[in-house]
N, CA, C and O atoms as a GROMACS GRO file, in nm:
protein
  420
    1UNK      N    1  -7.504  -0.311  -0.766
    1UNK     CA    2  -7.404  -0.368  -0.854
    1UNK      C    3  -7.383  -0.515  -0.822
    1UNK      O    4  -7.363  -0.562  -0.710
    2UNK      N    5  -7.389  -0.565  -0.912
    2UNK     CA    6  -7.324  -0.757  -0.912
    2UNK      C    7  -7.454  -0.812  -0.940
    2UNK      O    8  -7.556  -0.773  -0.997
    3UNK      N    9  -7.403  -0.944  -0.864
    3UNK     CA   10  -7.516  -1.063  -0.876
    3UNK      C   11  -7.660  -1.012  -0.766
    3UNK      O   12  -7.654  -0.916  -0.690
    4UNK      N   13  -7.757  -1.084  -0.776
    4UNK     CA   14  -7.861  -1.054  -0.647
    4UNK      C   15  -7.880  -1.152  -0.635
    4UNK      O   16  -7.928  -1.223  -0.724
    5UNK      N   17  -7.837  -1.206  -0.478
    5UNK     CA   18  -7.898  -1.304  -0.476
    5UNK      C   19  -7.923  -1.325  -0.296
    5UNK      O   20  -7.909  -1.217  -0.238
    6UNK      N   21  -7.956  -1.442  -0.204
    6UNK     CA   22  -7.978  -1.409  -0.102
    6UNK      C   23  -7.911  -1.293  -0.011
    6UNK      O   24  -7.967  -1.202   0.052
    7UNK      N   25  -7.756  -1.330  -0.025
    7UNK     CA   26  -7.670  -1.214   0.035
    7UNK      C   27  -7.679  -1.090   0.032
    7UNK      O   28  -7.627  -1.024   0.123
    8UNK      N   29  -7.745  -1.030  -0.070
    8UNK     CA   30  -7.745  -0.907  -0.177
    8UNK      C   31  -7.876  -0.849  -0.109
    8UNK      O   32  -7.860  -0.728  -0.103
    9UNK      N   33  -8.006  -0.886  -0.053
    9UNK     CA   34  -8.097  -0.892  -0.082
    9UNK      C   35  -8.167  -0.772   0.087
    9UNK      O   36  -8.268  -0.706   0.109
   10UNK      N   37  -8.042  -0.804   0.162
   10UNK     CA   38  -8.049  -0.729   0.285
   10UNK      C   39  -8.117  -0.529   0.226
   10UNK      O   40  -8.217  -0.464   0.257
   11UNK      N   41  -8.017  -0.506   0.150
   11UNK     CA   42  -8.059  -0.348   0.070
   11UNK      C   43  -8.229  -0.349   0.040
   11UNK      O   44  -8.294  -0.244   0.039
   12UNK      N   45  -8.278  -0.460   0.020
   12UNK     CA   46  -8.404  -0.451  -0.050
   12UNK      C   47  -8.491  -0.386   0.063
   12UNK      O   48  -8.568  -0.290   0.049
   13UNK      N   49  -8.465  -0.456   0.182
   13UNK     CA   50  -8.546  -0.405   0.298
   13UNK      C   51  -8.511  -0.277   0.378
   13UNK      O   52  -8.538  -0.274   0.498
   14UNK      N   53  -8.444  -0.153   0.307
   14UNK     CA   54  -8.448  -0.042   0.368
   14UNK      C   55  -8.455   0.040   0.236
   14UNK      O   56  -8.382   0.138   0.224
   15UNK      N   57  -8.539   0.003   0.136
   15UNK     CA   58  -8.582   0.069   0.058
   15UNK      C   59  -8.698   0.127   0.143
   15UNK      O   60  -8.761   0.044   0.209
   16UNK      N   61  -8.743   0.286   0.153
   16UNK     CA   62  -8.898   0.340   0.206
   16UNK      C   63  -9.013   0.356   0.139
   16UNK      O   64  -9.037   0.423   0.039
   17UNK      N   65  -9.084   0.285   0.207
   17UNK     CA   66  -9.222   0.201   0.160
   17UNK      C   67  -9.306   0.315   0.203
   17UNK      O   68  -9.396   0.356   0.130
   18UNK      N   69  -9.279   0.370   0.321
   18UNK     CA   70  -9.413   0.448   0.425
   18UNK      C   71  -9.396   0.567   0.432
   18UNK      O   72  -9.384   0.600   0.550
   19UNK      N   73  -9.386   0.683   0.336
   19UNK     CA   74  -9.327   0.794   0.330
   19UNK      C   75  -9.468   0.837   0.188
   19UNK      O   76  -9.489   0.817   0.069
   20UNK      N   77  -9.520   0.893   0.286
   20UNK     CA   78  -9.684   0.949   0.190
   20UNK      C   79  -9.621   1.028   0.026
   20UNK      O   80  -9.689   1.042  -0.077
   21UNK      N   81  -9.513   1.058   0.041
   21UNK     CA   82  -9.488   1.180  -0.053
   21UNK      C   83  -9.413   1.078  -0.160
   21UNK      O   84  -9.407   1.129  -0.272
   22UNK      N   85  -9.363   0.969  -0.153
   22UNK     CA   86  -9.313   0.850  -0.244
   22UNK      C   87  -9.412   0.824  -0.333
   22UNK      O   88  -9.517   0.806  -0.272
   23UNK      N   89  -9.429   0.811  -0.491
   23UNK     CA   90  -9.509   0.807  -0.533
   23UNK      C   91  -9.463   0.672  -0.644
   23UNK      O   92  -9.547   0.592  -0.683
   24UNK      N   93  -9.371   0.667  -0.670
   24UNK     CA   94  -9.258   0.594  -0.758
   24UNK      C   95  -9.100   0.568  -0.675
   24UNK      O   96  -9.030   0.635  -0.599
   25UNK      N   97  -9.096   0.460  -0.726
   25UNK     CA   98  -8.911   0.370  -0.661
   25UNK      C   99  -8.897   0.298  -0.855
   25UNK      O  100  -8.946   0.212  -0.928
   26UNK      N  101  -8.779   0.429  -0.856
   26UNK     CA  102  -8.739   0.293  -0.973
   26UNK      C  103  -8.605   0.228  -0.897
   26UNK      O  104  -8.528   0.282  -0.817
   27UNK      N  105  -8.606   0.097  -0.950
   27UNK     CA  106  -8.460   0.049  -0.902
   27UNK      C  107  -8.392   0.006  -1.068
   27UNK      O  108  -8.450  -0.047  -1.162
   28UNK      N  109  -8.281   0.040  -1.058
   28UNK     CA  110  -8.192   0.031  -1.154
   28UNK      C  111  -8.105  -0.103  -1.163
   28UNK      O  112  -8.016  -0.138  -1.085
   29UNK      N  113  -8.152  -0.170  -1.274
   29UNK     CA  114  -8.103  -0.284  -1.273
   29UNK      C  115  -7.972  -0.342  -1.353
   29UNK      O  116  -7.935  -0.458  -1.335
   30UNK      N  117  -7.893  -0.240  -1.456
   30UNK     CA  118  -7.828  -0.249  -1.557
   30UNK      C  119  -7.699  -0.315  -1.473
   30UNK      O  120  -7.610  -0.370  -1.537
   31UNK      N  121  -7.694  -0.308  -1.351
   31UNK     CA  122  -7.532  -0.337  -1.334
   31UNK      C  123  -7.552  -0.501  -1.248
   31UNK      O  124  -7.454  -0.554  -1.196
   32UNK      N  125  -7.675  -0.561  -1.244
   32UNK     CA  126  -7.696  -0.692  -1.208
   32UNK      C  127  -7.719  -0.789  -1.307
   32UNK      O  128  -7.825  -0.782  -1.369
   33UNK      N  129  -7.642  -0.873  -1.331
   33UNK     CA  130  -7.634  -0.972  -1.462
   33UNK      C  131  -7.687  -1.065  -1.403
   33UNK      O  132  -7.757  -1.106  -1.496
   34UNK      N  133  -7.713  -1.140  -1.310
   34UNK     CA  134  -7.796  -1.228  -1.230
   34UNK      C  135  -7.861  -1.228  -1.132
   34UNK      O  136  -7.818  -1.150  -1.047
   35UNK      N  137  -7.974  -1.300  -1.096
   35UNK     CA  138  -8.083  -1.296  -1.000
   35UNK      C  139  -8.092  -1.430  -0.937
   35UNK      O  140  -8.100  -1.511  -1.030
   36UNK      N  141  -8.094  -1.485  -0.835
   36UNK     CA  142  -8.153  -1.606  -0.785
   36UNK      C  143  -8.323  -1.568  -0.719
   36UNK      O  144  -8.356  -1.462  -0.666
   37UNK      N  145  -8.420  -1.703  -0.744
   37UNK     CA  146  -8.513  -1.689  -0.641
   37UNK      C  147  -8.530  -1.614  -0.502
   37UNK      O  148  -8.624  -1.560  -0.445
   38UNK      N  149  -8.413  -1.631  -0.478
   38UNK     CA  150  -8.447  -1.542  -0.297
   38UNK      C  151  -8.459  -1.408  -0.348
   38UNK      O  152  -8.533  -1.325  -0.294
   39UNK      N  153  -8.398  -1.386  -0.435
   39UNK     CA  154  -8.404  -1.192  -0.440
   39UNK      C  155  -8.519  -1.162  -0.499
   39UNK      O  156  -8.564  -1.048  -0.502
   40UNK      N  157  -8.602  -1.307  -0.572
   40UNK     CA  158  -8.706  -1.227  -0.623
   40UNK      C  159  -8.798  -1.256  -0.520
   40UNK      O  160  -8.901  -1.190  -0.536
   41UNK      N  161  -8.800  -1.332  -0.414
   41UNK     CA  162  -8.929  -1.326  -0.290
   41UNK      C  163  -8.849  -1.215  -0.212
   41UNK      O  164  -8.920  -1.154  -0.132
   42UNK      N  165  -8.765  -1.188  -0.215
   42UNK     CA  166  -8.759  -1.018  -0.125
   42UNK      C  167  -8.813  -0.885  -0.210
   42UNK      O  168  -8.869  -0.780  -0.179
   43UNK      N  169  -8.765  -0.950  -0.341
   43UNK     CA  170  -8.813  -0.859  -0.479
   43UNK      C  171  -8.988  -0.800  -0.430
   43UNK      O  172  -9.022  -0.683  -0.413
   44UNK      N  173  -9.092  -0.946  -0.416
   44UNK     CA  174  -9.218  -0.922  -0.399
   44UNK      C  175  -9.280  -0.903  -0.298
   44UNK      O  176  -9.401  -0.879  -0.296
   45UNK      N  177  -9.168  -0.914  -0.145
   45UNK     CA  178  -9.186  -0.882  -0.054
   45UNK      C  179  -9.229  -0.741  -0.049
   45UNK      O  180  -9.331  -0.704   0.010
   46UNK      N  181  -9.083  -0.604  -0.164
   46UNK     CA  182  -9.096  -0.474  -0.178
   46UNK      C  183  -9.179  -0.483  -0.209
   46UNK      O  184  -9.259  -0.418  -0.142
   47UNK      N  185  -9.237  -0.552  -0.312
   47UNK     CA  186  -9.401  -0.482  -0.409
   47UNK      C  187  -9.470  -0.488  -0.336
   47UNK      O  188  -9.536  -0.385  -0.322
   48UNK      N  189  -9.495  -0.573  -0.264
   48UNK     CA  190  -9.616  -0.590  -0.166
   48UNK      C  191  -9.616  -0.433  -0.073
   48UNK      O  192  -9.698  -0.342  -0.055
   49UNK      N  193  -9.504  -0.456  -0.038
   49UNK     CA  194  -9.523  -0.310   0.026
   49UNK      C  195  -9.475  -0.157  -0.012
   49UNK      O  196  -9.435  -0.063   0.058
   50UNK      N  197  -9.494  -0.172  -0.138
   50UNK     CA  198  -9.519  -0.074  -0.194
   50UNK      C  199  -9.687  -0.063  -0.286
   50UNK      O  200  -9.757   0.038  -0.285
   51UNK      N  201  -9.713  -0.154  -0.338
   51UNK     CA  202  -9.817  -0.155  -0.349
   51UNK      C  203  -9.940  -0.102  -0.254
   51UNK      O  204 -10.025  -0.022  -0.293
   52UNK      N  205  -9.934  -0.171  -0.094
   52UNK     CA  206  -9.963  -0.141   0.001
   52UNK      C  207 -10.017   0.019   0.065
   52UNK      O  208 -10.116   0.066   0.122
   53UNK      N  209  -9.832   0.081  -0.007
   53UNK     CA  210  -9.849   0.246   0.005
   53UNK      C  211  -9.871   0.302  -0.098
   53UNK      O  212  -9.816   0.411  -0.108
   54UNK      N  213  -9.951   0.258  -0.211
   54UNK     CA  214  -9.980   0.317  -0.343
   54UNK      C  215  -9.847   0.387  -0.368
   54UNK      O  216  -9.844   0.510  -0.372
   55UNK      N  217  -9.730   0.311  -0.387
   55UNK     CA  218  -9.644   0.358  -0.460
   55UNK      C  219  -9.578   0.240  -0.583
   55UNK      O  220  -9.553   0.124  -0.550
   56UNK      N  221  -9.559   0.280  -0.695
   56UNK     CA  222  -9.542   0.205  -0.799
   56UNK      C  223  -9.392   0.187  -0.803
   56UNK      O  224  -9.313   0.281  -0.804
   57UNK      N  225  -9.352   0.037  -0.805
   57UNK     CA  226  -9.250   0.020  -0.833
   57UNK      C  227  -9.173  -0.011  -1.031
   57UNK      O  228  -9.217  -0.084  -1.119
   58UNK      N  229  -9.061   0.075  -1.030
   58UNK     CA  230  -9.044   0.064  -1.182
   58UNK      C  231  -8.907   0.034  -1.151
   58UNK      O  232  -8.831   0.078  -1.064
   59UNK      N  233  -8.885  -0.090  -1.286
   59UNK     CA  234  -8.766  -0.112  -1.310
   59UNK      C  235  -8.649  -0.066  -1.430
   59UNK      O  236  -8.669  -0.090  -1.549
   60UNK      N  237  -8.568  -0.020  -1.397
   60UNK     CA  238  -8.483   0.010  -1.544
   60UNK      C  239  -8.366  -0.038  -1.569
   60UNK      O  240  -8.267  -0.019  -1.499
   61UNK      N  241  -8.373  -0.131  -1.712
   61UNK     CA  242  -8.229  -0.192  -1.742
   61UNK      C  243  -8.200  -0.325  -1.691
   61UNK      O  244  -8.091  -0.365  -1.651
   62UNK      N  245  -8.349  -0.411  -1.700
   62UNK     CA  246  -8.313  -0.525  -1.622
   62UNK      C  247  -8.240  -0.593  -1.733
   62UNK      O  248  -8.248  -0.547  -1.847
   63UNK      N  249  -8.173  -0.693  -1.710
   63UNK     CA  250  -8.088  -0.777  -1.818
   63UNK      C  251  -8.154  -0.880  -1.834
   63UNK      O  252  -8.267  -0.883  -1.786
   64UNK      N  253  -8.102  -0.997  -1.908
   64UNK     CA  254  -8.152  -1.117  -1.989
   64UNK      C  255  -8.195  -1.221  -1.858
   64UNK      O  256  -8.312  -1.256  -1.846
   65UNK      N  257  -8.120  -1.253  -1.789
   65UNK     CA  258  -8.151  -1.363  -1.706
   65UNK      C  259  -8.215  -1.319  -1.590
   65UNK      O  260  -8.300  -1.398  -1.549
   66UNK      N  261  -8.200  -1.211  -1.521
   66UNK     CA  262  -8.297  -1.168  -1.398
   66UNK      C  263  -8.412  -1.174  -1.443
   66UNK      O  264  -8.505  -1.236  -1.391
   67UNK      N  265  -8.420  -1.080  -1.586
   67UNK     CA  266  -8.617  -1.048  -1.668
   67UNK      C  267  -8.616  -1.232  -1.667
   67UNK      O  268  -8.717  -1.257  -1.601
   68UNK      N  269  -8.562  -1.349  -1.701
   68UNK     CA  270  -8.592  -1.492  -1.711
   68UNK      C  271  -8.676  -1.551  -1.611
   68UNK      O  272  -8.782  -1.613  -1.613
   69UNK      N  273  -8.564  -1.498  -1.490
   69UNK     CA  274  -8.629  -1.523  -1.357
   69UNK      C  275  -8.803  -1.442  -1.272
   69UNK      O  276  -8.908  -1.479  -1.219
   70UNK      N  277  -8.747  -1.348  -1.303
   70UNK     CA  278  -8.874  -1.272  -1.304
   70UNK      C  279  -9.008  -1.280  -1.369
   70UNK      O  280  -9.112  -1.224  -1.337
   71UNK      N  281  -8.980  -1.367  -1.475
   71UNK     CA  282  -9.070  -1.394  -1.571
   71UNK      C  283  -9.122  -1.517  -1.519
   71UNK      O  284  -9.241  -1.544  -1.502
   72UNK      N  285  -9.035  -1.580  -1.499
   72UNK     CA  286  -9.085  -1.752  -1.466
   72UNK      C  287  -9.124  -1.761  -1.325
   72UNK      O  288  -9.211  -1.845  -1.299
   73UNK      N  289  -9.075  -1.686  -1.221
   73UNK     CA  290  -9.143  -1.658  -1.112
   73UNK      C  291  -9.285  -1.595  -1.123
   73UNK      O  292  -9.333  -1.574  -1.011
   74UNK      N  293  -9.380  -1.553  -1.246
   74UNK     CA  294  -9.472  -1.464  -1.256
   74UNK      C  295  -9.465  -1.323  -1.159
   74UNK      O  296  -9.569  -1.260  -1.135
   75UNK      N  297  -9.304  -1.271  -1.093
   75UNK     CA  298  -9.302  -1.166  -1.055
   75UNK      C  299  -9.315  -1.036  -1.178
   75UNK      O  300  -9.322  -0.914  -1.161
   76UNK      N  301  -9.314  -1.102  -1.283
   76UNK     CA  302  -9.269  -0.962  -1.398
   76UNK      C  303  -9.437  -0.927  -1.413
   76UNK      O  304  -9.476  -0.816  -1.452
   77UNK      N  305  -9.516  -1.023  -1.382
   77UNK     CA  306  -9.634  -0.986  -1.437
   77UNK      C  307  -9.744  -0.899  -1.319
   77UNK      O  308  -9.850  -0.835  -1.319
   78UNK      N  309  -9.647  -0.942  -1.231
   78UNK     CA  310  -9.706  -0.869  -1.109
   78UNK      C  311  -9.698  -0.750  -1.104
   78UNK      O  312  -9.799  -0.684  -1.079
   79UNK      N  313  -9.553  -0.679  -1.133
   79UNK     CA  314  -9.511  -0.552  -1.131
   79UNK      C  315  -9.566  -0.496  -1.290
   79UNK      O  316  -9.557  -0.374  -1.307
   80UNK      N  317  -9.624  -0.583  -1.412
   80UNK     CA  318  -9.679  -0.484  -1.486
   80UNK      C  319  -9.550  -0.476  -1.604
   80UNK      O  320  -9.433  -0.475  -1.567
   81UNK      N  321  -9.587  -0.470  -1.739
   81UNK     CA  322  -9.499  -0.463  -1.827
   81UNK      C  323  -9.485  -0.320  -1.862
   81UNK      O  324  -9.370  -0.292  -1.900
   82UNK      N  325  -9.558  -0.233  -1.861
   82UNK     CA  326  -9.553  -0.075  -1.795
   82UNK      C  327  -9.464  -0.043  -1.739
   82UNK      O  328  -9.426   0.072  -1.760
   83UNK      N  329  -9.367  -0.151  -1.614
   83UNK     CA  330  -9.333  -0.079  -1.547
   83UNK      C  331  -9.192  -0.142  -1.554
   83UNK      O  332  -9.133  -0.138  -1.446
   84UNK      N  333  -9.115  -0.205  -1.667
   84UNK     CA  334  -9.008  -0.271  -1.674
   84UNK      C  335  -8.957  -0.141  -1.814
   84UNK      O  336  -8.996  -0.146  -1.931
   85UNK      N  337  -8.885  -0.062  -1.768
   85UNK     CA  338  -8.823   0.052  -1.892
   85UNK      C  339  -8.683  -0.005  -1.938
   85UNK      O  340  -8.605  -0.074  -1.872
   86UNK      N  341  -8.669   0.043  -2.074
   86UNK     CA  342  -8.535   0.001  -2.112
   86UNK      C  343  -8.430   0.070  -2.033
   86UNK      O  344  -8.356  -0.024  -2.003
   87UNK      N  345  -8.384   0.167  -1.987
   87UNK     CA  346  -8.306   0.239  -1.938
   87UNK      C  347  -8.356   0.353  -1.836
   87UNK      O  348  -8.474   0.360  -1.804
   88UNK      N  349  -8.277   0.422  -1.796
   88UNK     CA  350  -8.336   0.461  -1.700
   88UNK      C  351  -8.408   0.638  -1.721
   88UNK      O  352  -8.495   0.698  -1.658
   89UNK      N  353  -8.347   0.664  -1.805
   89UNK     CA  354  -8.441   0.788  -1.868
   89UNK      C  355  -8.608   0.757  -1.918
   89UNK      O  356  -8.685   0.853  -1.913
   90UNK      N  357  -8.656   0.637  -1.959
   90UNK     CA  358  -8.711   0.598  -1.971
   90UNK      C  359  -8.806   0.581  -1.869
   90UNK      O  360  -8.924   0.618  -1.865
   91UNK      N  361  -8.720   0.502  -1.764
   91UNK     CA  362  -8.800   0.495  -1.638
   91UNK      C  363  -8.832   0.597  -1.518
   91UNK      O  364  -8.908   0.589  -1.422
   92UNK      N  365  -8.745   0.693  -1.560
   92UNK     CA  366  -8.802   0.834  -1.537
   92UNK      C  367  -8.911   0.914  -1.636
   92UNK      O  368  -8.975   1.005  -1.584
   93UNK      N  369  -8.921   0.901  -1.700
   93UNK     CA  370  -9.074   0.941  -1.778
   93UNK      C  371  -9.193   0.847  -1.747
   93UNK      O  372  -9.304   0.900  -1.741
   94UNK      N  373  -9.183   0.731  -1.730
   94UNK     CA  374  -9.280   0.665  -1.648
   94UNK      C  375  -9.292   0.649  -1.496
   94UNK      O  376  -9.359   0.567  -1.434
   95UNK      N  377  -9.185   0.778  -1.436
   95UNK     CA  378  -9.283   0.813  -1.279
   95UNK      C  379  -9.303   0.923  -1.304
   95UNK      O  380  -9.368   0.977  -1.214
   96UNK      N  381  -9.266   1.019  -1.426
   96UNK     CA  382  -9.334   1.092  -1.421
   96UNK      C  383  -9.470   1.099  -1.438
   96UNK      O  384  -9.533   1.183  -1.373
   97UNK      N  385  -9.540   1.006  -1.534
   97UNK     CA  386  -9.662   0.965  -1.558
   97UNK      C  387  -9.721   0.923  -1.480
   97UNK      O  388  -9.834   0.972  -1.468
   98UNK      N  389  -9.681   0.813  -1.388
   98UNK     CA  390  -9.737   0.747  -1.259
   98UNK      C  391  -9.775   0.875  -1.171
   98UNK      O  392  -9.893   0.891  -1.140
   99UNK      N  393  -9.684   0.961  -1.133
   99UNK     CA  394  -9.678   1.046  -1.008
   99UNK      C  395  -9.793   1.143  -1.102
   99UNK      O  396  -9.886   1.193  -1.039
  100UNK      N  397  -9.784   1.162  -1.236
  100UNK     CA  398  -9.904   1.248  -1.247
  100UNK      C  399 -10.056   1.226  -1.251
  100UNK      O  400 -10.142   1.313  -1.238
  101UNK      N  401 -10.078   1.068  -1.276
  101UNK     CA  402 -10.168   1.013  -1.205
  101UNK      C  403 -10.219   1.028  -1.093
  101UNK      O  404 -10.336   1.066  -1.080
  102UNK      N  405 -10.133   1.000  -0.984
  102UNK     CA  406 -10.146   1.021  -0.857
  102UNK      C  407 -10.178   1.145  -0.802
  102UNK      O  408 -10.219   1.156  -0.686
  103UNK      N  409 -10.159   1.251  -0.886
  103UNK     CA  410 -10.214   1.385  -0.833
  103UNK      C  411 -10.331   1.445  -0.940
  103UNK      O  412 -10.367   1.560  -0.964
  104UNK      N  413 -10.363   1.345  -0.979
  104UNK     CA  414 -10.517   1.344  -1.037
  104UNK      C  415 -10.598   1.248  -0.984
  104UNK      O  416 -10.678   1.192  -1.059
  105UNK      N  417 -10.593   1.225  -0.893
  105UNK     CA  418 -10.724   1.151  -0.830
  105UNK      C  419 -10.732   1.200  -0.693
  105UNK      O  420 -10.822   1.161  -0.619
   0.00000   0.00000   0.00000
């Protein structure tokens, strides 16, 4: 909830990255109306390490100016336009898809 911005950004790093059975992290974005730069290099810090553990990160409900930031940082393109859902029912049908991927290969 709130702004994200350096202060905020501590939560990002006890999200679990290294847990084999994680297949999908959505993070829910509807209740953050703003983003600064620092949250999005902790932002790609997570991807990195989630990527890392073949787990897909999905977002749901990002708002107008974070998706700005994200965009202009080329973080949105990193994480995949796949993986930015309008809401979060949404972004639960796309781990369901992801995770059923993942147990087809």
């Amino acid at each position: 909830n709130g702004p994200m911005f350096f202060a905020a950004t501590d939560k990002l790093g006890s999200i679990p990255t290294k847990n084999n059975a994680i297949k999908t992290i959505i993070l829910r974005m509807r209740s953050v109306p703003t983003m600064d730069a620092t949250a999005v290099y902790f932002m790609e810090q997570t991807l990195q390490k989630c990527q890392k553990n073949n787990i897909t990160l999905i977002f749901s409900h990002v708002q107008k100016q974070p998706m700005e930031v994200m965009k202009k940082t080329g973080f949105a393109d990193e994480v995949g336009a796949e993986n930015f859902c309008a809401n979060i029912d949404a972004a639960l049908e796309r781990a369901k898809v992801v995770n059923a991927q993942s147990e087809n290969k």
